[in-house]
C-alpha positions as a Markdown table, in Angstrom:
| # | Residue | x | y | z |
|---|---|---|---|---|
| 1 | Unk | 73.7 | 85.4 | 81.5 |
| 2 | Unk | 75.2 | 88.8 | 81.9 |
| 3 | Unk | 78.9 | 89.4 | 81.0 |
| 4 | Unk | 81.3 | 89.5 | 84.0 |
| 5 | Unk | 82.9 | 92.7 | 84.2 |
| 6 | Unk | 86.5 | 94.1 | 85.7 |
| 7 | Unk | 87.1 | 97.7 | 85.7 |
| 8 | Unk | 90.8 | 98.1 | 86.8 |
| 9 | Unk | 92.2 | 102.1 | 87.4 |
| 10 | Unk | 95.5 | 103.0 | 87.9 |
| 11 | Unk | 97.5 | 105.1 | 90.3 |
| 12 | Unk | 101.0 | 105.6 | 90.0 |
| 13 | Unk | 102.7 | 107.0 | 93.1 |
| 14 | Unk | 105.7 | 107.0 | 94.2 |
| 15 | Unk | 108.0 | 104.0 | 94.1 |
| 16 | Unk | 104.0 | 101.8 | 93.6 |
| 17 | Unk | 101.6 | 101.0 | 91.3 |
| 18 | Unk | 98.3 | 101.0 | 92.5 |
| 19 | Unk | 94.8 | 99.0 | 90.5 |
| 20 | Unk | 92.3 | 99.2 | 91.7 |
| 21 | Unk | 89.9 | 96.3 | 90.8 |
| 22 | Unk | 86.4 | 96.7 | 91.1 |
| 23 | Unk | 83.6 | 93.6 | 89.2 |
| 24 | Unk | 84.7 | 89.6 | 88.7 |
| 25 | Unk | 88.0 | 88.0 | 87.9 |
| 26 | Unk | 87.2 | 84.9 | 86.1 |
| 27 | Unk | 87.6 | 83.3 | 82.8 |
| 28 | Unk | 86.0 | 86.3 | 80.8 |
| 29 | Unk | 88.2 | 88.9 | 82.8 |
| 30 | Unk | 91.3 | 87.0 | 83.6 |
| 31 | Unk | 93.5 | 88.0 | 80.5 |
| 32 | Unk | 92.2 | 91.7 | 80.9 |
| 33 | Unk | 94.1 | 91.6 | 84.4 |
| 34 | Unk | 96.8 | 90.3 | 83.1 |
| 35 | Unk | 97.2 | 92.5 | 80.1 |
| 36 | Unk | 96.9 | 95.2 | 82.6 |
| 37 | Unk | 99.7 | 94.4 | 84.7 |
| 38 | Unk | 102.2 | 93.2 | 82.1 |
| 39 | Unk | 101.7 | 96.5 | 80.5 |
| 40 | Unk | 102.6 | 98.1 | 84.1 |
| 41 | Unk | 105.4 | 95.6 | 84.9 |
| 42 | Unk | 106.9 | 96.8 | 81.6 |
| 43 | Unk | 108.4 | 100.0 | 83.8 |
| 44 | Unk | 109.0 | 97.3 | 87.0 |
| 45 | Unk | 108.3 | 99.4 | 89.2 |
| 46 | Unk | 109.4 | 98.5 | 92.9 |
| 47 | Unk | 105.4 | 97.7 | 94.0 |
| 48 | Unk | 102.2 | 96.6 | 92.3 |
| 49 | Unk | 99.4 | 96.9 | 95.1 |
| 50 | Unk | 96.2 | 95.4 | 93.2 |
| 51 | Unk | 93.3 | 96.9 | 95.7 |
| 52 | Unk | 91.0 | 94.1 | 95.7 |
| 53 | Unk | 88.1 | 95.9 | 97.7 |
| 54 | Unk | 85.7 | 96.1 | 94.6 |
| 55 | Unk | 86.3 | 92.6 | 93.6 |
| 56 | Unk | 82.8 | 90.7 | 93.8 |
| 57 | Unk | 83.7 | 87.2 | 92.7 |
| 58 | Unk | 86.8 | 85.2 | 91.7 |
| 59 | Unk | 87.2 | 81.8 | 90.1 |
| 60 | Unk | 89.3 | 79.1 | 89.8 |
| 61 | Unk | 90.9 | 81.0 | 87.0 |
| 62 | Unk | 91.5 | 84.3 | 88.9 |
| 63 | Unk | 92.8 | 82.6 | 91.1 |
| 64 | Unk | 95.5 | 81.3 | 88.6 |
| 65 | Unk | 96.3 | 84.5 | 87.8 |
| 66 | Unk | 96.6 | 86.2 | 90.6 |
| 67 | Unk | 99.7 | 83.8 | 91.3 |
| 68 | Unk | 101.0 | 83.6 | 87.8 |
| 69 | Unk | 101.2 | 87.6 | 88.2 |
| 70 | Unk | 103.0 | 87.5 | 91.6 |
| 71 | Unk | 105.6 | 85.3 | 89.9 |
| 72 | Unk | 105.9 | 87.2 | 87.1 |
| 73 | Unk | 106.4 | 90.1 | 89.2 |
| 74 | Unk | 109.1 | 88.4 | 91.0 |
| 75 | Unk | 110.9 | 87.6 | 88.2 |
| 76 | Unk | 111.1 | 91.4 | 87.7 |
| 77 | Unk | 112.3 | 92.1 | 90.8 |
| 78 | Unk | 109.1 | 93.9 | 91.6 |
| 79 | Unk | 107.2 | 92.9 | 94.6 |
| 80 | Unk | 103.2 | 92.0 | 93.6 |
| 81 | Unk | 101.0 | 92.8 | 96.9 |
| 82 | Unk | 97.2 | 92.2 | 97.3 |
| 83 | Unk | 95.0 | 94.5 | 99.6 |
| 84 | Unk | 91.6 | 94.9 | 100.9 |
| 85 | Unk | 91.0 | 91.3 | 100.0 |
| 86 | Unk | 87.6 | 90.3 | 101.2 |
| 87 | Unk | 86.6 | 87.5 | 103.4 |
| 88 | Unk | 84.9 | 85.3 | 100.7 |
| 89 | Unk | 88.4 | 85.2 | 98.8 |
| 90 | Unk | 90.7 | 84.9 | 102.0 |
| 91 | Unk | 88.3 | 82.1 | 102.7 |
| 92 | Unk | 89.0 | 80.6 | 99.1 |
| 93 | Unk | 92.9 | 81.2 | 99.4 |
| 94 | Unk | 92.7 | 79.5 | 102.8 |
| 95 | Unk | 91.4 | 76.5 | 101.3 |
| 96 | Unk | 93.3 | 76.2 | 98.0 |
| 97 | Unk | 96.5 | 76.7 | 100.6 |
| 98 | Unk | 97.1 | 80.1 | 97.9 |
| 99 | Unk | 97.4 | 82.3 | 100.7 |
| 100 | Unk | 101.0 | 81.5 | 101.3 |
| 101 | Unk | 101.5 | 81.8 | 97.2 |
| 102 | Unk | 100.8 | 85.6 | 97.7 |
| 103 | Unk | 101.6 | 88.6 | 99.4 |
| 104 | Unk | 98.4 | 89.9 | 101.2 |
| 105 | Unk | 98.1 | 93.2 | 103.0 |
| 106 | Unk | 95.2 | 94.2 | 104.6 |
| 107 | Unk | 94.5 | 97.3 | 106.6 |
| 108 | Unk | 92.0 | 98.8 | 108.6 |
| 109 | Unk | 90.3 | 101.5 | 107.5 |
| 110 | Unk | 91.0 | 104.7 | 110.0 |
């Protein structure tokens, strides 16, 4: 079995953060995420906007941490926003009843 893989960038402009996530957040990649964000939360900035369009799967316990983060991020008085969030994982928020847990932002593509 392969190793599941996360490669997060980041983009800092203006008053937001911006990682973009591209591979699988699960067990194996979970703590990378968070690492990730902690480290950016440090400067609490007003906005961390994780793109999600390059995520390919997402667990059980990404899922975890994808709300664990959003609190944390409210505790710093930082606002933790989610966008280009596929299908397969609004699907999975739906039926966890996560959705409502985090702040999603989609837009359309001009």
């Amino acid at each position: 079995m392969d190793r599941a893989e996360l490669s997060i960038t980041v983009h800092r402009s203006g008053d937001e953060v911006v990682l973009r996530l591209a591979g699988e957040i699960d067990m194996l990649t979970a703590a990378q995420l968070s690492t990730v964000v902690n480290e950016v939360l440090a400067d609490a900035p007003p906005r961390i906007v994780l793109d999600l369009g390059g995520v390919t799967f997402c667990d059980s316990q990404g899922l975890g941490t994808l709300v664990v983060l959003s609190r944390k991020a409210s505790h710093a008085q930082c606002l933790l926003v989610l966008s280009n969030v596929g299908d397969f994982l609004l699907r999975v928020l739906d039926i966890t009843g996560l959705r409502s847990a985090l702040m999603i932002r989609n837009e359309t593509a001009p």
